[in-house]
C-alpha positions as CSV (number, residue, x, y, z in Angstrom):
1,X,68.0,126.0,-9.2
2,X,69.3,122.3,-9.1
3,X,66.0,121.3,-10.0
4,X,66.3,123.2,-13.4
5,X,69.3,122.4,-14.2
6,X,68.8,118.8,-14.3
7,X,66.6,118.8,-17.3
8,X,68.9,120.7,-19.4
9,X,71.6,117.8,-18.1
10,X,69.6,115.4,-19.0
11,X,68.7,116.8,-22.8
12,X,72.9,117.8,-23.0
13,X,73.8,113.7,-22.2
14,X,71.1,112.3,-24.5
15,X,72.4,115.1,-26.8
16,X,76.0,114.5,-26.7
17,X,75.4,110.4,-26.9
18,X,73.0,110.9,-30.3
19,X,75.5,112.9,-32.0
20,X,78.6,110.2,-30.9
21,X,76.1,107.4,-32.8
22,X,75.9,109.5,-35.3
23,X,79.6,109.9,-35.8
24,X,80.3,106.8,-35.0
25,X,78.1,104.8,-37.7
26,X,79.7,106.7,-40.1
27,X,82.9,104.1,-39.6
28,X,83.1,100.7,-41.6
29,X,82.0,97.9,-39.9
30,X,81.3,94.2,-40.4
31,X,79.0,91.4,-39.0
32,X,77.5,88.1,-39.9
33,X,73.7,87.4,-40.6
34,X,71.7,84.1,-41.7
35,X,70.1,85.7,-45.3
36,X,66.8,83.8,-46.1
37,X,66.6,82.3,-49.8
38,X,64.1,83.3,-51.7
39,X,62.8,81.4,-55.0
40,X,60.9,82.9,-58.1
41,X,59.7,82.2,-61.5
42,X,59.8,78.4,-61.0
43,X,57.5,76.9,-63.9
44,X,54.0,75.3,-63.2
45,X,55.1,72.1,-64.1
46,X,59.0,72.1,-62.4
47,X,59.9,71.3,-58.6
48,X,63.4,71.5,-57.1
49,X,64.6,68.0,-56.7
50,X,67.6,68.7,-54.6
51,X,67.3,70.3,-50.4
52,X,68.3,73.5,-50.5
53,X,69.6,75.7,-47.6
54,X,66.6,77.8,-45.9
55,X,69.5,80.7,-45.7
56,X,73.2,82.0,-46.5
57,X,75.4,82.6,-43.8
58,X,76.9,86.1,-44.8
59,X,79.7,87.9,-43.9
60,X,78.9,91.7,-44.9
61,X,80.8,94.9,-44.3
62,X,79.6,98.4,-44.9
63,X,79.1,101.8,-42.8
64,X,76.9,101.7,-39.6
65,X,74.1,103.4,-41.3
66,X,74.4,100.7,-44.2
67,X,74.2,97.9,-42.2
68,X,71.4,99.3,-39.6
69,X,69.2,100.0,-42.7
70,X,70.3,96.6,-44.6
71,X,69.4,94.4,-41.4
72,X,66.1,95.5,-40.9
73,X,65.4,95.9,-44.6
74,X,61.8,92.9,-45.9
75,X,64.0,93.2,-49.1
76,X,67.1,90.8,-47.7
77,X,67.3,87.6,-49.2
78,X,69.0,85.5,-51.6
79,X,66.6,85.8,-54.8
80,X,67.2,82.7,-56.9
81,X,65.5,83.5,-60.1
82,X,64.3,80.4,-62.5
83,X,63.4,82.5,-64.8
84,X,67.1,83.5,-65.6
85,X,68.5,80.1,-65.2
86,X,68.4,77.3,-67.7
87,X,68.9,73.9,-67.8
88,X,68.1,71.5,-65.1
89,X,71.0,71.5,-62.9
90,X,72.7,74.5,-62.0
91,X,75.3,75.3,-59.5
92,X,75.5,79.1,-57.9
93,X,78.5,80.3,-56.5
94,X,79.4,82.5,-54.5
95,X,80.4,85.2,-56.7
96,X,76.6,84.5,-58.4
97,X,75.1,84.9,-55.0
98,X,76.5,88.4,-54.5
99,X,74.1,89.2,-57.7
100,X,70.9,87.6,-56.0
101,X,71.3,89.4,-53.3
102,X,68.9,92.1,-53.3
103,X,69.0,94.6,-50.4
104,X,68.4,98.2,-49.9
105,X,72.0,99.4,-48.7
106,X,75.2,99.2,-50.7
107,X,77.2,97.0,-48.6
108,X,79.7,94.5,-49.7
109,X,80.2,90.7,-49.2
110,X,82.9,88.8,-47.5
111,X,82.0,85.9,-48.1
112,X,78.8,83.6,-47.8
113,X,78.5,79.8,-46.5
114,X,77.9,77.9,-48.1
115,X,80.0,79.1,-50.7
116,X,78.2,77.1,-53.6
117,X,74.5,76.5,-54.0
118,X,73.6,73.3,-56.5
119,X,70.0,74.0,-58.1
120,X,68.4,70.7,-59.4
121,X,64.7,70.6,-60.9
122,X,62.6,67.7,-61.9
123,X,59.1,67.4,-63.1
124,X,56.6,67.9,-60.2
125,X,54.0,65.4,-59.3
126,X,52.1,64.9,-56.2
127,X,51.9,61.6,-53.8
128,X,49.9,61.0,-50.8
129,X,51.5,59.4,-47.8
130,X,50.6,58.5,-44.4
131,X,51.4,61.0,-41.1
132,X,53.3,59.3,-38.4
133,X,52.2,60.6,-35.0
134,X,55.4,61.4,-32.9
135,X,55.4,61.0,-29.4
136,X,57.9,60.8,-26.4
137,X,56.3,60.6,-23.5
138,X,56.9,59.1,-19.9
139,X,53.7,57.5,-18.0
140,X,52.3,57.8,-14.6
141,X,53.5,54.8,-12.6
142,X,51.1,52.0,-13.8
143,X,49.9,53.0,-16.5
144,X,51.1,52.8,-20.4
145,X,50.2,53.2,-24.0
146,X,47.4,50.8,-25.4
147,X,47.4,50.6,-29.0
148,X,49.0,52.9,-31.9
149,X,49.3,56.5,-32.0
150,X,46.5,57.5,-34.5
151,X,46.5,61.0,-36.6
152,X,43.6,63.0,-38.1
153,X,44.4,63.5,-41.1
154,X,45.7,60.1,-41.5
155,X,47.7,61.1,-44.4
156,X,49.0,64.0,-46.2
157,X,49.3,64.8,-50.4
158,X,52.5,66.1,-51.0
159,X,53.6,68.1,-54.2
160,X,57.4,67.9,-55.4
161,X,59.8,66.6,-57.6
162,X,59.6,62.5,-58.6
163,X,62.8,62.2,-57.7
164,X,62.5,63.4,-54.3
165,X,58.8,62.0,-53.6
166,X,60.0,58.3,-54.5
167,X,62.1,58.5,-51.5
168,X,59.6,59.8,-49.1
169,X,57.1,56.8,-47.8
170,X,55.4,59.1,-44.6
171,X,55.7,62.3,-43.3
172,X,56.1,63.0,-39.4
173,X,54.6,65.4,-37.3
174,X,57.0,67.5,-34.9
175,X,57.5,65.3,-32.0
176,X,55.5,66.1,-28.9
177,X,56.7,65.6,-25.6
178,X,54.4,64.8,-22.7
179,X,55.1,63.6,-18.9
180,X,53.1,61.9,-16.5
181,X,50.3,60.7,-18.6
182,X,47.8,58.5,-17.1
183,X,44.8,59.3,-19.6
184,X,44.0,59.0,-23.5
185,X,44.8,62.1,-24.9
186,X,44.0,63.8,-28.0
187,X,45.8,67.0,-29.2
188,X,47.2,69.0,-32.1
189,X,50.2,69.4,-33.5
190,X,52.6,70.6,-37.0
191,X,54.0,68.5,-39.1
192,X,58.1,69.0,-39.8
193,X,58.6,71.7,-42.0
194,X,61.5,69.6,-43.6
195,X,62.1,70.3,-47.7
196,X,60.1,73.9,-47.3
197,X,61.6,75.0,-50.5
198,X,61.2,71.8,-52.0
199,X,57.8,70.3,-50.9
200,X,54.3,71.7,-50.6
201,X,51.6,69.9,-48.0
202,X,48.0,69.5,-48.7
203,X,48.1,70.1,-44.6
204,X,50.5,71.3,-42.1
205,X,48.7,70.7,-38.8
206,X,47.2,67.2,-37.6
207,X,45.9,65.9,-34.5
208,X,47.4,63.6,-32.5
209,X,45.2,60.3,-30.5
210,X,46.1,57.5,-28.3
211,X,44.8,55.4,-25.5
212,X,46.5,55.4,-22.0
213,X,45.4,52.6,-19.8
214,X,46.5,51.2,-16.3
215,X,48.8,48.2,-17.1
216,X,47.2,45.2,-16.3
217,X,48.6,41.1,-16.6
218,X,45.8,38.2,-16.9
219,X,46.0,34.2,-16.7
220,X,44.1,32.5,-19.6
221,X,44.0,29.1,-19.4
222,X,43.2,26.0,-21.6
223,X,43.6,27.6,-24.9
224,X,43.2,24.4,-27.4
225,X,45.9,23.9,-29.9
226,X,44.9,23.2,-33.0
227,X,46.9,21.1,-35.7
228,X,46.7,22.8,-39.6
229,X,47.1,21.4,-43.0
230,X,47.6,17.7,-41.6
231,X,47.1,15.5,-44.5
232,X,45.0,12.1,-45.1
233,X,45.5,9.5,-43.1
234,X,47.7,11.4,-40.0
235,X,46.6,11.8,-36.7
236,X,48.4,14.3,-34.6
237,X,47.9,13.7,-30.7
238,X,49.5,17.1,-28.9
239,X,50.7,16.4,-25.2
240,X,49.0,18.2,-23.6
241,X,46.5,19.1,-26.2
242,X,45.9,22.8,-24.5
243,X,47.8,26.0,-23.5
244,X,47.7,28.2,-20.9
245,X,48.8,32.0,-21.1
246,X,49.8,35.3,-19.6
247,X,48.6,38.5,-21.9
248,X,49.2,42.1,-20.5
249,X,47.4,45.2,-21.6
250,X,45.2,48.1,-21.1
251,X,42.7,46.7,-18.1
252,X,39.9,47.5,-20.3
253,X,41.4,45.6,-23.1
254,X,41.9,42.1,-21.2
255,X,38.7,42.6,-18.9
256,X,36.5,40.2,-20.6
257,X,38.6,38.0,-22.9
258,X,38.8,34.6,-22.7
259,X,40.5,31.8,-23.9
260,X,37.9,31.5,-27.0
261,X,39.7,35.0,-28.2
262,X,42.8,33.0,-28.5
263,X,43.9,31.0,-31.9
264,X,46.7,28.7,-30.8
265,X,48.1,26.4,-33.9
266,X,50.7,23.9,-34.9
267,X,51.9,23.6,-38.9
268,X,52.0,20.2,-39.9
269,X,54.9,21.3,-42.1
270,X,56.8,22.5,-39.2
271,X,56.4,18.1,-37.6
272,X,57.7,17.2,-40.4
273,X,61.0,19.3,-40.3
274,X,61.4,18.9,-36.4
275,X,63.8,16.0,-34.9
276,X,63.3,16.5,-30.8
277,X,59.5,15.9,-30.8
278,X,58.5,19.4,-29.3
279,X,57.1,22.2,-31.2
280,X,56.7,25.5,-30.4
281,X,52.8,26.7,-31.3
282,X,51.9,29.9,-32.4
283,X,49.2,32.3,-30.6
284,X,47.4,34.7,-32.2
285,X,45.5,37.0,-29.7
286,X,43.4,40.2,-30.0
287,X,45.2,43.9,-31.4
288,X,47.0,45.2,-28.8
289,X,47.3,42.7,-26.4
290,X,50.6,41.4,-25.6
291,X,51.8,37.6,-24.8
292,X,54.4,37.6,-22.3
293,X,54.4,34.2,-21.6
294,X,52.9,30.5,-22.5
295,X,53.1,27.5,-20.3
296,X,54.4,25.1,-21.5
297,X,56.5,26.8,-23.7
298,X,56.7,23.5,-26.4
299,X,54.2,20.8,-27.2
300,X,55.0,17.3,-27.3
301,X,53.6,15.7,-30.3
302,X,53.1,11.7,-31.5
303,X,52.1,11.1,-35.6
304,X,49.9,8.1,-35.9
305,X,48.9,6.6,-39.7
């Protein structure tokens, strides 16, 4: 007998607790939800030349029923028609975003943040910039980045207002975040989606490439120094007349090089405005290969007619 009646228990308490949700979103209630913008009827040849918000916070009351059937309802957004607005700067309150708001359930609005909405359009042109790999990452004990972060695309066209475009020299990918790397690495990623409303990409994914080397320091020794633009009738003698160096980098990258990869040089122009009779040369070295130190660090110098 107990095993019958538990059935019928079971049916009376799922039963009872329908009919109490039915009762009880009948009452007034009232909640706050993010309410996506939603743009239409913008002209071929217009682009909005101010950011604006992705959503509307709104505070909305209304029955249970209402707000079940408005919350999962495609049809809730903030539709900012350009077809109804004129001019090229408008500003939407809040009493003008209770009429955009399109939504299946009659519910009413508290209130919405932000309270104002400022529409501004300019003419839409397109501009191509580069892509700016973004990477924080920590490397295995030893090892480090050799070189710049390349991307594939390199660059990106992007479509907006001239306004807003004239400001915008790159465009960055999402930033990546990696630990422990002791390889080159190659993977892909999305660029931001800053400006959605207000900027269209030619792309939205790019890859991401750089090398990752064991760290490595080298001793290069008698690098000349060589003295530039001297004029007619100057000689130049440079005590000593050679440089010795310490360059750090990927071990690949410093393997093989020599002090004939080097270019150490002294501007004549720079004598002439010295008083203590040491110079400082300048080295210029293979990409991505770092100096860390020089010996010695100045150059005595003696100008003969």
């Amino acid at each position: 007998m107990k095993e019958r009646k538990l059935p019928i228990i079971l049916f009376s308490l799922i039963f009872a607790f329908l009919v109490w949700i039915s009762v009880n979103l009948g009452y007034q209630f009232h909640t706050v939800v993010d309410i996506p913008i939603k743009i239409e009827h913008l002209r071929d040849d217009q682009a909005i030349a101010l950011p604006l918000p992705k959503s509307v916070r709104t505070d909305i009351q209304g029955t249970g029923w209402q707000l079940i059937n408005t919350l999962i309802s495609p049809a809730l957004n903030f539709t900012i028609d350009f077809a109804s607005l004129s001019g090229n700067d408008v500003i939407i309150t809040s009493r003008e975003l209770n009429e955009h708001l399109k939504t299946l359930g009659a519910i009413k609005i508290l209130g919405t943040t932000p309270d104002t909405v400022i529409v501004s359009l300019d003419d839409k042109v397109t501009k191509k910039v580069p892509i700016v790999g973004v990477v924080n990452a920590s490397y295995r004990e030893g090892f480090g980045i050799v070189g710049s972060i390349k991307t594939n695309p390199d660059s990106v066209v992007l479509t907006g207002a001239r306004s807003l475009l004239n400001n915008i020299q790159e465009w960055q990918t999402e930033t990546v975040v990696l630990s422990d790397i002791n390889i080159p690495l190659t993977l892909k990623t999305t660029l931001k989606d800053s400006l959605r409303f207000e900027i269209s990409r030619s792309t939205s994914v790019a890859s991401i490439s750089f090398d990752v080397q064991p760290i490595a320091e080298k001793t290069i020794t008698d690098v000349p120094i060589e003295i530039v633009q001297v004029p007619e009738r100057r000689n130049v003698v440079l005590i000593p007349p050679k440089i010795s160096i310490i360059i750090r980098s990927g071990v690949n990258n410093i393997a093989n090089l020599t002090e004939k990869d080097f270019y150490a040089f002294i501007d004549y122009k720079s004598i002439l405005l010295d008083t203590s009779g040491m110079i400082h040369p300048t080295i210029v070295g293979p990409e991505n290969v770092k100096i860390v130190q020089q010996n010695p660090i100045k150059i005595q110098y003696v100008v003969r007619k």
